[in-house]
Backbone and ligand atoms as CSV (ligand in chain L), in Angstrom:
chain,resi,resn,atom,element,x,y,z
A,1,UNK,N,N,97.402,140.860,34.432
A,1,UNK,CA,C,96.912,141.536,33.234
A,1,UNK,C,C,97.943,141.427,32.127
A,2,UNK,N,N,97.344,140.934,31.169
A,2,UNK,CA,C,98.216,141.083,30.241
A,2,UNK,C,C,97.643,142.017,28.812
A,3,UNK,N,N,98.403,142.823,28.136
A,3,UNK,CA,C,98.050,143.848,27.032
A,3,UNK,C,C,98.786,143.189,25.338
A,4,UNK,N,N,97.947,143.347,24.224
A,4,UNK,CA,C,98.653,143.468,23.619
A,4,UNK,C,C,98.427,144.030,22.297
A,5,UNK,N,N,99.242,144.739,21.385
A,5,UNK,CA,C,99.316,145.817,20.194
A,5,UNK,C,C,98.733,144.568,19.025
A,6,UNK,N,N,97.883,145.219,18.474
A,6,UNK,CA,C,97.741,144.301,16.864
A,6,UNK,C,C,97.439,144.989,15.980
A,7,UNK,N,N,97.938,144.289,14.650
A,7,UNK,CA,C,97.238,145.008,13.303
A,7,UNK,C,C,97.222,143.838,12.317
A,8,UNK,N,N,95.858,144.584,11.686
A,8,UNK,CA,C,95.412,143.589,10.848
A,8,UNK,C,C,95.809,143.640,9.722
A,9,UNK,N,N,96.265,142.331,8.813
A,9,UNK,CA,C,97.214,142.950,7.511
A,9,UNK,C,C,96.081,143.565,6.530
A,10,UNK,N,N,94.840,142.956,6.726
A,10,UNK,CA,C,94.151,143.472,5.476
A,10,UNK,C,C,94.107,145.311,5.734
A,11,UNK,N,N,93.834,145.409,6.766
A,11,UNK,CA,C,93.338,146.882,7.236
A,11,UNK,C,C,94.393,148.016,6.624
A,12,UNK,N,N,95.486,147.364,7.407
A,12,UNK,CA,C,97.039,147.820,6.989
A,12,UNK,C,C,97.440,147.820,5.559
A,13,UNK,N,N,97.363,146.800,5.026
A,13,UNK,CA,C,97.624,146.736,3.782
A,13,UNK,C,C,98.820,145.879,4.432
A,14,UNK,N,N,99.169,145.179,4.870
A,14,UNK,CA,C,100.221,144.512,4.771
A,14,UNK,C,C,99.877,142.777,4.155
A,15,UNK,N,N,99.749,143.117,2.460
A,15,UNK,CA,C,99.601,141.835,2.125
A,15,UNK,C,C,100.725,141.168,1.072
A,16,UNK,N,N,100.416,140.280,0.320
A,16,UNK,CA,C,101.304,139.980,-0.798
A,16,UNK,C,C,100.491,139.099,-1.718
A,17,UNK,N,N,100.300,139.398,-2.929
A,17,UNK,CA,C,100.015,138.250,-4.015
A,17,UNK,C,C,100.974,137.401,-4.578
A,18,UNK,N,N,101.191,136.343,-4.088
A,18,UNK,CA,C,101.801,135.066,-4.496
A,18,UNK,C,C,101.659,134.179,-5.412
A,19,UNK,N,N,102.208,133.407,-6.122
A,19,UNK,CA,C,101.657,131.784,-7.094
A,19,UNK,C,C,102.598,130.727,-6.184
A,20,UNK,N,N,101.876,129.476,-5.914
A,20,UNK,CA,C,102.158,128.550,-5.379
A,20,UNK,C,C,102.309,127.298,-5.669
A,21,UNK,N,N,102.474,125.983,-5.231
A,21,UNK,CA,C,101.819,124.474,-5.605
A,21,UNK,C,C,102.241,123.749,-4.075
A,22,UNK,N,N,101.296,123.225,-3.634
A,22,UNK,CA,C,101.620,122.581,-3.000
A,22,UNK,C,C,101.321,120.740,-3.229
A,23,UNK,N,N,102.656,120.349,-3.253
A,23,UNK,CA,C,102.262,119.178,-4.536
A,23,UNK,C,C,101.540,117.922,-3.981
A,24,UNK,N,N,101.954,117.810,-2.401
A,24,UNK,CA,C,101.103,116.773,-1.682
A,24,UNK,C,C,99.724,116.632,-2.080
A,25,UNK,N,N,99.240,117.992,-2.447
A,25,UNK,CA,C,97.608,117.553,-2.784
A,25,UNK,C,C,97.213,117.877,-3.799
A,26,UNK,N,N,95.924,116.988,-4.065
A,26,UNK,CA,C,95.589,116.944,-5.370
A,26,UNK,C,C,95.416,118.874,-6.172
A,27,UNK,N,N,94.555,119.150,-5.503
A,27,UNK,CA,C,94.036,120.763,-5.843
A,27,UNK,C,C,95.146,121.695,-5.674
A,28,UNK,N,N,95.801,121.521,-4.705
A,28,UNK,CA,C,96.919,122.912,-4.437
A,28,UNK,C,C,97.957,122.323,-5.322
A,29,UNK,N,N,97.851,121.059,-5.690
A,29,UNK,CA,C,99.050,120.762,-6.426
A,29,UNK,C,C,99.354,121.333,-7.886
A,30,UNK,N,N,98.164,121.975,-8.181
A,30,UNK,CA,C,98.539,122.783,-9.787
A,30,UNK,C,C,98.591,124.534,-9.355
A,31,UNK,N,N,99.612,124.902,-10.164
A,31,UNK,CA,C,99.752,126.123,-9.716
A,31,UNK,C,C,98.868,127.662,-9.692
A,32,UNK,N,N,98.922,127.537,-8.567
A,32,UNK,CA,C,97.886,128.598,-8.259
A,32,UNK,C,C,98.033,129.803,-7.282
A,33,UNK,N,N,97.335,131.090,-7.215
A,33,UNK,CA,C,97.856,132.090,-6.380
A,33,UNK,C,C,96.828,132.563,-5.571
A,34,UNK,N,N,97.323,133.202,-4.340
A,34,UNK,CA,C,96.616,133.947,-3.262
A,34,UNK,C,C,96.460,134.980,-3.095
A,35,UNK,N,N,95.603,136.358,-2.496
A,35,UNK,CA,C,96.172,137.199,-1.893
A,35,UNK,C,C,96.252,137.298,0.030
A,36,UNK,N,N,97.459,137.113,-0.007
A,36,UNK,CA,C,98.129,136.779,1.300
A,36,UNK,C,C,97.572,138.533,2.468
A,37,UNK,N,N,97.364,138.259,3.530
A,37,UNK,CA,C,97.589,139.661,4.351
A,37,UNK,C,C,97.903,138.550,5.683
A,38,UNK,N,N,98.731,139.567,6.057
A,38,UNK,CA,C,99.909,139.521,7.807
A,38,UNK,C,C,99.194,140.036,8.656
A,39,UNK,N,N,98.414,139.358,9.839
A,39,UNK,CA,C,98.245,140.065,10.756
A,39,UNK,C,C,99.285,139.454,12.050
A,40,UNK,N,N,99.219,140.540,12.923
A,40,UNK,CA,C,100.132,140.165,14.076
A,40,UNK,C,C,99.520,140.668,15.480
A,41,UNK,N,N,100.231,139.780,16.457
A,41,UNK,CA,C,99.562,140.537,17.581
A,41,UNK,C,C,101.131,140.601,18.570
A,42,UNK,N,N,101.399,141.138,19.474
A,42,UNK,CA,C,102.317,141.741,20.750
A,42,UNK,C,C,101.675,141.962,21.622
A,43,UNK,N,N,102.530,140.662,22.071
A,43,UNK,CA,C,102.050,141.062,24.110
A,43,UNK,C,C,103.670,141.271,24.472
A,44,UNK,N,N,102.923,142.135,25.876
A,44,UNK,CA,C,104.430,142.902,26.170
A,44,UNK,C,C,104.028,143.856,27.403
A,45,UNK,N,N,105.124,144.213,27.833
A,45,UNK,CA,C,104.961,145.066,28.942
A,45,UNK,C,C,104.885,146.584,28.972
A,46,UNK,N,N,104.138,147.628,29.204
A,46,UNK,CA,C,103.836,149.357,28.584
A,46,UNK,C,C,105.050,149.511,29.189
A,47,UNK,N,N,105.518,150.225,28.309
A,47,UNK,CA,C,106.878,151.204,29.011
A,47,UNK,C,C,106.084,152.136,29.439
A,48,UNK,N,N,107.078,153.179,30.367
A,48,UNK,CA,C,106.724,154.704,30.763
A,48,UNK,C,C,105.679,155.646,30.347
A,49,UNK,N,N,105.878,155.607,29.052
A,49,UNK,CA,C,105.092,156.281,28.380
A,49,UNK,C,C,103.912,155.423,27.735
A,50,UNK,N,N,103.348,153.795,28.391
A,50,UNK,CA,C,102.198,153.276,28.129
A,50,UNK,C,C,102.269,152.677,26.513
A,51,UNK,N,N,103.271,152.134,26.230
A,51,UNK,CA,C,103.207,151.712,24.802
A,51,UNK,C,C,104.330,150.311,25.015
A,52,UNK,N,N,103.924,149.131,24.224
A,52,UNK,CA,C,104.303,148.325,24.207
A,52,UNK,C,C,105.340,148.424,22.881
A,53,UNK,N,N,105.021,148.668,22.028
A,53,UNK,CA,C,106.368,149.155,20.808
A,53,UNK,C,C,105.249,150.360,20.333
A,54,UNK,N,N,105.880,150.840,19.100
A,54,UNK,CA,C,105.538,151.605,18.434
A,54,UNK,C,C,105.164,151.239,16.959
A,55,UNK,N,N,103.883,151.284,16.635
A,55,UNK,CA,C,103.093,150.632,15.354
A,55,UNK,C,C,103.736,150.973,14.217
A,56,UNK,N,N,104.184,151.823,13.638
A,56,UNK,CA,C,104.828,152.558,12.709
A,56,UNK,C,C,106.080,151.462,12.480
A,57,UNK,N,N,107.038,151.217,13.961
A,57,UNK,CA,C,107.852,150.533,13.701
A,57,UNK,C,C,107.627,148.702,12.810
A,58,UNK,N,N,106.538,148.542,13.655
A,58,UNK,CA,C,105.884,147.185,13.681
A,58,UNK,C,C,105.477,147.268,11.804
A,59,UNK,N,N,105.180,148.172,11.685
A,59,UNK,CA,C,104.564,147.641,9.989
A,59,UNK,C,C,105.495,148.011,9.232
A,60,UNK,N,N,106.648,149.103,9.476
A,60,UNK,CA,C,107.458,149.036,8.289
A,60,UNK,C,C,108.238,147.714,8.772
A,61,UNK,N,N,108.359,146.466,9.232
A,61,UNK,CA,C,109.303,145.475,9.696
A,61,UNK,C,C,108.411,144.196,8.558
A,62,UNK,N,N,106.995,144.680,9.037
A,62,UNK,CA,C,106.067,143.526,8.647
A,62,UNK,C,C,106.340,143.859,6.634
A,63,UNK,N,N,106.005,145.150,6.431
A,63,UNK,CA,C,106.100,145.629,4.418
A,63,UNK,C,C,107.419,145.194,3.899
A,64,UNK,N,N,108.480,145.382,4.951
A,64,UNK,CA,C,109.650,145.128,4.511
A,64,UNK,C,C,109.495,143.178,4.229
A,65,UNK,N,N,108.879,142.796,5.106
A,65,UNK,CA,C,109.338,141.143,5.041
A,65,UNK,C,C,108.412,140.845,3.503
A,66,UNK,N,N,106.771,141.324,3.415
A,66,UNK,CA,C,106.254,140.908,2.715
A,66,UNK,C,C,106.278,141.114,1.034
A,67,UNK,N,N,107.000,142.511,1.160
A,67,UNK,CA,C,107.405,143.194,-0.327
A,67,UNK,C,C,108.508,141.555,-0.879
A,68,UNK,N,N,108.995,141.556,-0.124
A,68,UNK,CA,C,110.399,140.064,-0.933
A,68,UNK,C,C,109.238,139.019,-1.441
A,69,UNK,N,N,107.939,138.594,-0.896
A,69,UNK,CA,C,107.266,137.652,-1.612
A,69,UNK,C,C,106.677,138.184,-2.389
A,70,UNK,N,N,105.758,139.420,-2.638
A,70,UNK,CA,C,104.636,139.633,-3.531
A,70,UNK,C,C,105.202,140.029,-4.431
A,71,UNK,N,N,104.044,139.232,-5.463
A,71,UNK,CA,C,104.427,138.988,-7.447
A,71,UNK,C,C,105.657,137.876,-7.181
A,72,UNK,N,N,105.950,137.070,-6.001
A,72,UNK,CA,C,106.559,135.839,-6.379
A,72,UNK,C,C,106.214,134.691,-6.682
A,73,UNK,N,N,106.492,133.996,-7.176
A,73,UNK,CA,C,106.310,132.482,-7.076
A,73,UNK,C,C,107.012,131.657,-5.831
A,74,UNK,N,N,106.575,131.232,-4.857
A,74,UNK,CA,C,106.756,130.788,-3.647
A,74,UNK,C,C,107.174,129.495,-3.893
A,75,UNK,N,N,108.964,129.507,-3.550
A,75,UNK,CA,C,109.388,127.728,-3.952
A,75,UNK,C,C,110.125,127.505,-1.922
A,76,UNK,N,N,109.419,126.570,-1.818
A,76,UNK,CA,C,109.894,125.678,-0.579
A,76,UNK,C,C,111.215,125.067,-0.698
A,77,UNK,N,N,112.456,125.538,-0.870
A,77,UNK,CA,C,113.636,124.782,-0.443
A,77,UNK,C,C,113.538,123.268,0.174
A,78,UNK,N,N,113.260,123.665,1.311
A,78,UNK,CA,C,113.283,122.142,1.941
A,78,UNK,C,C,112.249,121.024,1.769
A,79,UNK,N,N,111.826,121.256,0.894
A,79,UNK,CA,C,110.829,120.571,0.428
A,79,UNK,C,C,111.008,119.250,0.046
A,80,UNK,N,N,110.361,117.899,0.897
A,80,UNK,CA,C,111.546,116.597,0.348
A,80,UNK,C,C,110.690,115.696,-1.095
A,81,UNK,N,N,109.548,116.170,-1.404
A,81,UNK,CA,C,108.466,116.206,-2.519
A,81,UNK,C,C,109.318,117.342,-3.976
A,82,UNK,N,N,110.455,118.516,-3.756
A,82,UNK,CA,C,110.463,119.401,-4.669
A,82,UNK,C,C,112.050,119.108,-4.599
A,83,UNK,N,N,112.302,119.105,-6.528
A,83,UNK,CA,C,113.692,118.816,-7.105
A,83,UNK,C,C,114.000,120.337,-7.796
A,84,UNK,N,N,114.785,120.977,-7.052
A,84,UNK,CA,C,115.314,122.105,-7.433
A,84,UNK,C,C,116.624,122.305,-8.495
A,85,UNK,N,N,116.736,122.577,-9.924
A,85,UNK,CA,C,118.006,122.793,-10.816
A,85,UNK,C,C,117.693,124.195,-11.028
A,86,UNK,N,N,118.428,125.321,-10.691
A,86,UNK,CA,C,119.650,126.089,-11.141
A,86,UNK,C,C,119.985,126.389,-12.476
A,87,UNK,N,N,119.634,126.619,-13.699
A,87,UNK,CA,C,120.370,126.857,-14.785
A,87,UNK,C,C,120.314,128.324,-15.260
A,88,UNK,N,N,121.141,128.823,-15.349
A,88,UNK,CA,C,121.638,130.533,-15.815
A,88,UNK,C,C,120.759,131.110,-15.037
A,89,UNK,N,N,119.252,131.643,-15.578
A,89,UNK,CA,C,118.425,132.417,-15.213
A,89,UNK,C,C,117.156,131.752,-14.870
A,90,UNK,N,N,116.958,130.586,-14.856
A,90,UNK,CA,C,115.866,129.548,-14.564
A,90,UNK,C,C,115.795,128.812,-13.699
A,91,UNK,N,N,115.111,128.896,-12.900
A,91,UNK,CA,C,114.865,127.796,-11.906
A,91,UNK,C,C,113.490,126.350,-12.597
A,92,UNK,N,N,114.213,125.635,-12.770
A,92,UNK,CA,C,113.506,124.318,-12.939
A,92,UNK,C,C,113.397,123.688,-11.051
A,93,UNK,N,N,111.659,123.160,-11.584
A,93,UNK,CA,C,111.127,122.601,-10.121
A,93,UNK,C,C,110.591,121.187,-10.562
A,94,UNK,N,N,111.064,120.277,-10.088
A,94,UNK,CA,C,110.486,119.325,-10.381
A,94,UNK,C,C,110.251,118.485,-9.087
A,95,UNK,N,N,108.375,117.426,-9.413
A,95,UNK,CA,C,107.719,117.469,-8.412
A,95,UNK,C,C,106.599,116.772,-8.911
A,96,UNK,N,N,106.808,115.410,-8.174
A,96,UNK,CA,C,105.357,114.526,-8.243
A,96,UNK,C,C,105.175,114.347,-9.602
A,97,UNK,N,N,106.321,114.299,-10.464
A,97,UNK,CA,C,106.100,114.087,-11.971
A,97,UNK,C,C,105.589,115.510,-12.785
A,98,UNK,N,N,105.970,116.417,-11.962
A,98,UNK,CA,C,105.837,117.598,-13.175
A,98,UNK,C,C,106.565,118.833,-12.856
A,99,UNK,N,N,107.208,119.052,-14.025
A,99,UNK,CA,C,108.001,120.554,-14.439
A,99,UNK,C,C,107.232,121.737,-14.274
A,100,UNK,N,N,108.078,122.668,-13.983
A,100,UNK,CA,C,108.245,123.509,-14.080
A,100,UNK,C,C,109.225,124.265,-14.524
A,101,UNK,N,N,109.139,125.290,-15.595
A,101,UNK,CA,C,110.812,126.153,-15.569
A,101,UNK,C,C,110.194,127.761,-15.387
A,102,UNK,N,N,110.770,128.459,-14.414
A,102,UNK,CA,C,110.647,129.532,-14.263
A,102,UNK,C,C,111.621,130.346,-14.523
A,103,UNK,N,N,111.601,132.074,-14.535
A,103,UNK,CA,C,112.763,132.746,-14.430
A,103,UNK,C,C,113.153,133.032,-12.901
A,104,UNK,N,N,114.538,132.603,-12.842
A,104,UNK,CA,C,114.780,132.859,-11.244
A,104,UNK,C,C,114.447,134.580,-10.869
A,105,UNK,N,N,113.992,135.689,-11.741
A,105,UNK,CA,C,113.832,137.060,-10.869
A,105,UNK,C,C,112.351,136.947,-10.235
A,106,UNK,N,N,111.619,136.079,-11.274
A,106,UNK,CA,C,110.033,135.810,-10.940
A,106,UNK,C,C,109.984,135.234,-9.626
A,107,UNK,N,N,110.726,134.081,-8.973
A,107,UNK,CA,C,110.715,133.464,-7.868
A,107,UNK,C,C,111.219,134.067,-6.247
A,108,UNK,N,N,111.028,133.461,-5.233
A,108,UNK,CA,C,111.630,133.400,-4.198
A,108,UNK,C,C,111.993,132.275,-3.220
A,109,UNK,N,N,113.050,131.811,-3.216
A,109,UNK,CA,C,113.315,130.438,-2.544
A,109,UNK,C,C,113.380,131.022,-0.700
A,110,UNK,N,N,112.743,129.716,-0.697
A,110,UNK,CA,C,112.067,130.133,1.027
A,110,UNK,C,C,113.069,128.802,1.693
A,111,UNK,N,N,113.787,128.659,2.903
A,111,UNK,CA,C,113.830,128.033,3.940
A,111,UNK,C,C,112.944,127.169,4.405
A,112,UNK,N,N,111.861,126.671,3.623
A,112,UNK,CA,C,111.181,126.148,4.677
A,112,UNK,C,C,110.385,124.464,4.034
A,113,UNK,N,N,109.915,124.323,4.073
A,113,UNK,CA,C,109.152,122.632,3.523
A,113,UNK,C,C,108.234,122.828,3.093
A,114,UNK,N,N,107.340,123.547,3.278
A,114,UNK,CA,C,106.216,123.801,2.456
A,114,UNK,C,C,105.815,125.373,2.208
A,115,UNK,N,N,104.687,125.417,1.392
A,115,UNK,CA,C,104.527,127.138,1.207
A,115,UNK,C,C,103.324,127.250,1.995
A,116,UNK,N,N,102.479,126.005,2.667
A,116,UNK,CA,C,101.037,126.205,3.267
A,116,UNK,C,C,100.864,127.581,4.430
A,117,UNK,N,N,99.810,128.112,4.406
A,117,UNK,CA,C,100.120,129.332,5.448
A,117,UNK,C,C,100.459,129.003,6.948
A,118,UNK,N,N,100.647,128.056,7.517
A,118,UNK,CA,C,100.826,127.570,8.543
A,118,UNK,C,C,102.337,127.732,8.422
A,119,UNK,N,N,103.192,126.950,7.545
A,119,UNK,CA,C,104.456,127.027,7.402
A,119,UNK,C,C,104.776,128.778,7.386
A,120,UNK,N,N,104.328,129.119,6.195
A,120,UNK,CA,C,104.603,130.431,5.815
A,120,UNK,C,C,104.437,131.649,7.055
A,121,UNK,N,N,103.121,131.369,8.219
A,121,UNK,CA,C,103.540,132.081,9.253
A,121,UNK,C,C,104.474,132.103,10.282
A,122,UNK,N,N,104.883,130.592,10.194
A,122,UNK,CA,C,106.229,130.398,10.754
A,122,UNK,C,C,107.312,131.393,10.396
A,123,UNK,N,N,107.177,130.974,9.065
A,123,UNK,CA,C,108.664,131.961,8.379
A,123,UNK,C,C,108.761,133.472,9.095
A,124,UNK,N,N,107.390,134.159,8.142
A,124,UNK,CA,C,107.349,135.340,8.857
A,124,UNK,C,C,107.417,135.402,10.625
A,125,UNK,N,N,107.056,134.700,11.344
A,125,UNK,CA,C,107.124,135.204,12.577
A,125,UNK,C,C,109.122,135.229,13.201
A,126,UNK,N,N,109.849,134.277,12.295
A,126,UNK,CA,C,110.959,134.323,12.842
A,126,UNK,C,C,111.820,135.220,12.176
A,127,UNK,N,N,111.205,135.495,10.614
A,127,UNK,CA,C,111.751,137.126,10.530
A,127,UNK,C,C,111.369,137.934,11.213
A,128,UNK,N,N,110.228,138.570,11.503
A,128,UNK,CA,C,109.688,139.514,12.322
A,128,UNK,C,C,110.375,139.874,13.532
A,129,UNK,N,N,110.776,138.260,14.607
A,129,UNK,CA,C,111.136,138.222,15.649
A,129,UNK,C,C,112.519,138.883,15.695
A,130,UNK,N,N,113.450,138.618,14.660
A,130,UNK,CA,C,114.830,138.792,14.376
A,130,UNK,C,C,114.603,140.349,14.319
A,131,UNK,N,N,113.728,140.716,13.517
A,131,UNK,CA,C,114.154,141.807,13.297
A,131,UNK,C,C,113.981,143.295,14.724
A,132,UNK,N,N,113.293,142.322,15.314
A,132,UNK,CA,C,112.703,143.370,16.976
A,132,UNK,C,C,113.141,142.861,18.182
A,133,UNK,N,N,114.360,141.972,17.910
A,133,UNK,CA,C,114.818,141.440,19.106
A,133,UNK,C,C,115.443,142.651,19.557
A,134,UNK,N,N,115.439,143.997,19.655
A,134,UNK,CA,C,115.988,145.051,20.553
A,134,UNK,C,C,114.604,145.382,21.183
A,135,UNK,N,N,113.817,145.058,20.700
A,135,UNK,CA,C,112.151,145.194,21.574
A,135,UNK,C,C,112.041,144.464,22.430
A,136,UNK,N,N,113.070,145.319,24.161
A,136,UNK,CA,C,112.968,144.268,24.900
A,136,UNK,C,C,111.500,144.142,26.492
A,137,UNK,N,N,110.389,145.569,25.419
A,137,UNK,CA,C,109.016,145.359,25.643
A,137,UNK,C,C,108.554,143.379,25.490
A,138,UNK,N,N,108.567,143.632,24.435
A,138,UNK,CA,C,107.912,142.158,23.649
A,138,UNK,C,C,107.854,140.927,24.579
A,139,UNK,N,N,106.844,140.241,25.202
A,139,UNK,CA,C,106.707,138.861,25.724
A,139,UNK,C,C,106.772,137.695,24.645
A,140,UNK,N,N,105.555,138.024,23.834
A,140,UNK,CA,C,104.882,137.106,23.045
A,140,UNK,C,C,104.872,137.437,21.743
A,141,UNK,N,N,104.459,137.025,20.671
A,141,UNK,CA,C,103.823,137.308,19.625
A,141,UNK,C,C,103.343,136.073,18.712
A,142,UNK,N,N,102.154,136.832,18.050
A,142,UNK,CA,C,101.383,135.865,17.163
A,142,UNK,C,C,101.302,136.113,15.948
A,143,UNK,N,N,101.702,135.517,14.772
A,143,UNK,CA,C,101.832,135.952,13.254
A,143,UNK,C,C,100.677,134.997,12.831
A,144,UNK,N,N,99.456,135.980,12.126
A,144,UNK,CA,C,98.497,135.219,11.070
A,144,UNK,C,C,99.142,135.508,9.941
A,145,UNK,N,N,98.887,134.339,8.592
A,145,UNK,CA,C,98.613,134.709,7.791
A,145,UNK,C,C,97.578,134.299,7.111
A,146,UNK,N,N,96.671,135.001,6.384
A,146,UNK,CA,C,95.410,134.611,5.385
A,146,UNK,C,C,95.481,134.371,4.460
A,147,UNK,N,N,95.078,133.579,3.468
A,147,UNK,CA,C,95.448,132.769,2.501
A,147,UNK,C,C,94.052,133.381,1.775
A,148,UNK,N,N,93.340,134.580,0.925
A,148,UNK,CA,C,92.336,134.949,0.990
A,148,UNK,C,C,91.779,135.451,1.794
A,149,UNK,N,N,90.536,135.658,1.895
A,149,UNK,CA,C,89.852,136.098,3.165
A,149,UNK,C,C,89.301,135.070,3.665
A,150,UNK,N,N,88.892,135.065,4.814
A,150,UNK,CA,C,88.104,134.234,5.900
A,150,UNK,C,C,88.746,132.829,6.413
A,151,UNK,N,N,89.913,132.727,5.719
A,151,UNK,CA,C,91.007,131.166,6.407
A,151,UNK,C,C,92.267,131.865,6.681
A,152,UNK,N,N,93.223,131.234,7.351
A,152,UNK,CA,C,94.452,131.571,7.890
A,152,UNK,C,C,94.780,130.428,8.798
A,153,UNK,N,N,96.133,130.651,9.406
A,153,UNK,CA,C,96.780,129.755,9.833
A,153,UNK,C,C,97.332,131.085,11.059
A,154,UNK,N,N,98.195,130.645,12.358
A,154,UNK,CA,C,98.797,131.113,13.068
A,154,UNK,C,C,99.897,130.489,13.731
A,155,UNK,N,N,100.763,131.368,14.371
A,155,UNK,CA,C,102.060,131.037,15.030
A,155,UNK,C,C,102.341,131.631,16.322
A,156,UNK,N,N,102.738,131.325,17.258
A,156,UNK,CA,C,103.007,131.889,18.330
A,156,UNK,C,C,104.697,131.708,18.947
A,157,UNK,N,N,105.262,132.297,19.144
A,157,UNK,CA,C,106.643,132.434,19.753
A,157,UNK,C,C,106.555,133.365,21.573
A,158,UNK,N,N,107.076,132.498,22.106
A,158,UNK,CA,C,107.543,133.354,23.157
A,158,UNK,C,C,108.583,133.855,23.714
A,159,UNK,N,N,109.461,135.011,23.987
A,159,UNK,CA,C,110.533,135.364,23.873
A,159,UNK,C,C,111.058,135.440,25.317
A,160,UNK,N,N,112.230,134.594,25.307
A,160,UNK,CA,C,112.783,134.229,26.678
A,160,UNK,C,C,113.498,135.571,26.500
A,161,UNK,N,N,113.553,136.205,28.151
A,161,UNK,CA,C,114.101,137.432,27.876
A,161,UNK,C,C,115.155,137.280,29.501
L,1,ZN,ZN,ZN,97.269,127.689,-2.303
């Protein structure tokens, strides 16, 4: 038997409104925004008292990660398509032949290669993970994220314990 805790970001409210580009393609390649929601799931073993973590804990971990993106502009660091300059308070993006200059408070530079929700649940699931590695309940876990309603992407990690 296996059990496990979930919450849904829309339900929760654990979402974020973002602006994006993803420049590989034609359509995502002009800038445009989402409203993002986190859902997650935990598998894990009931402690004593029949609880695999404690939900309360689980969503202030999840608001904390998602508050740093929403009202950002989502820039992919590793991105080998995106030319990143630095000047005072601006981040210039350049990409597939087109500029951008933003203010760097508007943005958030991400770790990762792309901003697609597939990538992006990656991200979140290895913050998430970091942040509950004393949750030594936890087997598994699965990070959605929704890109709107009715599409999403997912991630799964399993935690060698
Ligand atoms: Zn998009």
């Amino acid at each position: 038997m296996e059990s496990y805790i979930t919450i849904d970001g829309w339900n929760a409210k654990i979402r974020f409104s973002s602006a994006h580009v993803i420049p590989e393609y034609e359509k995502c390649g002009r800038l445009h925004g989402h409203t993002y929601a986190v859902h997650v799931k935990v598998f894990g073993k009931t402690d004593e008292k029949g609880i695999i973590m404690d939900f309360a804990v689980l969503k202030d971990v999840l608001r904390d990660i998602v508050k740093k993106l929403d009202h950002r502009i989502l820039i992919p660091e590793k991105s080998s398509v995106v030319i990143l300059e630095k000047e005072n308070d601006s981040i210039k993006v350049t990409s597939l032949g087109k500029q951008y200059v933003f203010p760097a408070s508007d943005c958030i530079l991400l770790p990762i290669n792309s901003t697609s929700a597939e990538t992006l649940s990656k991200y979140i699931l290895e913050q998430v993970a970091e942040r509950l590695s004393s949750e030594k309940q936890i087997e598994k876990m699965e990070i959605g994220v929704d890109e709107g309603f009715g599409q999403g992407a997912w991630t799964t990690k399993t935690f060698e314990r």
